[in-house]
N, C-alpha and C positions, 0 to 999 in steps of 0.2 A: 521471491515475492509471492505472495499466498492473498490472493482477495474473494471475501467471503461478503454474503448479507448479512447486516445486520439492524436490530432496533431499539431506537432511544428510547428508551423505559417512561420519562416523561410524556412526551408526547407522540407515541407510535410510531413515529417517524422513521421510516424504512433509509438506511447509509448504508453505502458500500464500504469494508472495511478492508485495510489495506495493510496486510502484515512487512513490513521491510524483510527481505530474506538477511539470514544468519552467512552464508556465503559469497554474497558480493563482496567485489573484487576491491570496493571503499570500505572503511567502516560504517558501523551504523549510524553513528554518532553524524558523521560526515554526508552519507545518502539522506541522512531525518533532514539535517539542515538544507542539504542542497534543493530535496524536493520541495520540503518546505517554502521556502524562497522563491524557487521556481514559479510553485503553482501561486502565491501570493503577488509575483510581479505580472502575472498573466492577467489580464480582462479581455473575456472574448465570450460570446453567446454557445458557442462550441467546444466549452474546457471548463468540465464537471467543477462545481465549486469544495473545498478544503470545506467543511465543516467544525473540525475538530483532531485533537490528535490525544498521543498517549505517549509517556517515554516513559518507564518506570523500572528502575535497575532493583531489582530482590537480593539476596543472599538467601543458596540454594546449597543442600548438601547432594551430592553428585556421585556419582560410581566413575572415576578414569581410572583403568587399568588395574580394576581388580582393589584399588582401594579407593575410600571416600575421602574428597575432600569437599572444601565449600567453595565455590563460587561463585561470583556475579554473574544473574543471569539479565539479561536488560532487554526489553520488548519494548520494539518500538510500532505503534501503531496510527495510520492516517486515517479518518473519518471523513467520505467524498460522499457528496451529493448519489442518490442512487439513479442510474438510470436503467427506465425497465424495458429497454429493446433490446439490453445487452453491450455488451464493448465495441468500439468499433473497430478492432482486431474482426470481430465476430461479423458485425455486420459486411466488412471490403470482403475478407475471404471465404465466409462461408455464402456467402452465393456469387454467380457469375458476376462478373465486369469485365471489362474491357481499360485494357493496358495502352496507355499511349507512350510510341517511341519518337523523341524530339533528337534531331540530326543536326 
């Protein structure tokens, strides 16, 4: 998963853009729909909103092994709301907190 900024040419509008990685352990076809869905069944003031997406399979001529063949190359990308404090990956671990242990 590779998430970059990016902006809507229309309206300057700054999105986070959300590349699906090429090695998860589902397909991509299956992680587009799941997250898709996912983030669609959520309403909450704390879960960045889905703006927009991208799915778009090419035919790509390729180098495997020394010779070329063509294959399907398919990118799938998710357009999220941008938020400009950063992840909150970012925000819990890079500065101090306090961990509660419940017994």
């Amino acid at each position: 998963m590779i998430i970059e900024q990016g902006i809507v040419p229309e309206s300057s509008e700054v999105i986070a853009v959300k590349k699906l990685s090429e090695n998860s352990p589902l397909s991509r076809d299956k992680a587009f729909e799941n997250e898709v869905l996912n983030i669609m069944a959520l309403k909450h003031e704390n879960i960045v909103k889905l703006i927009g997406y991208c799915h778009e399979a090419q035919r790509k001529v390729v180098e495997n092994n020394g010779r070329y063949v063509v294959a399907d190359i398919v990118e799938c990308l998710l357009c999220y709301e941008y938020l400009p404090n950063g992840s909150v990956h970012k925000n819990l671990f890079g500065t101090q907190y306090t961990v509660l242990h419940y017994f």
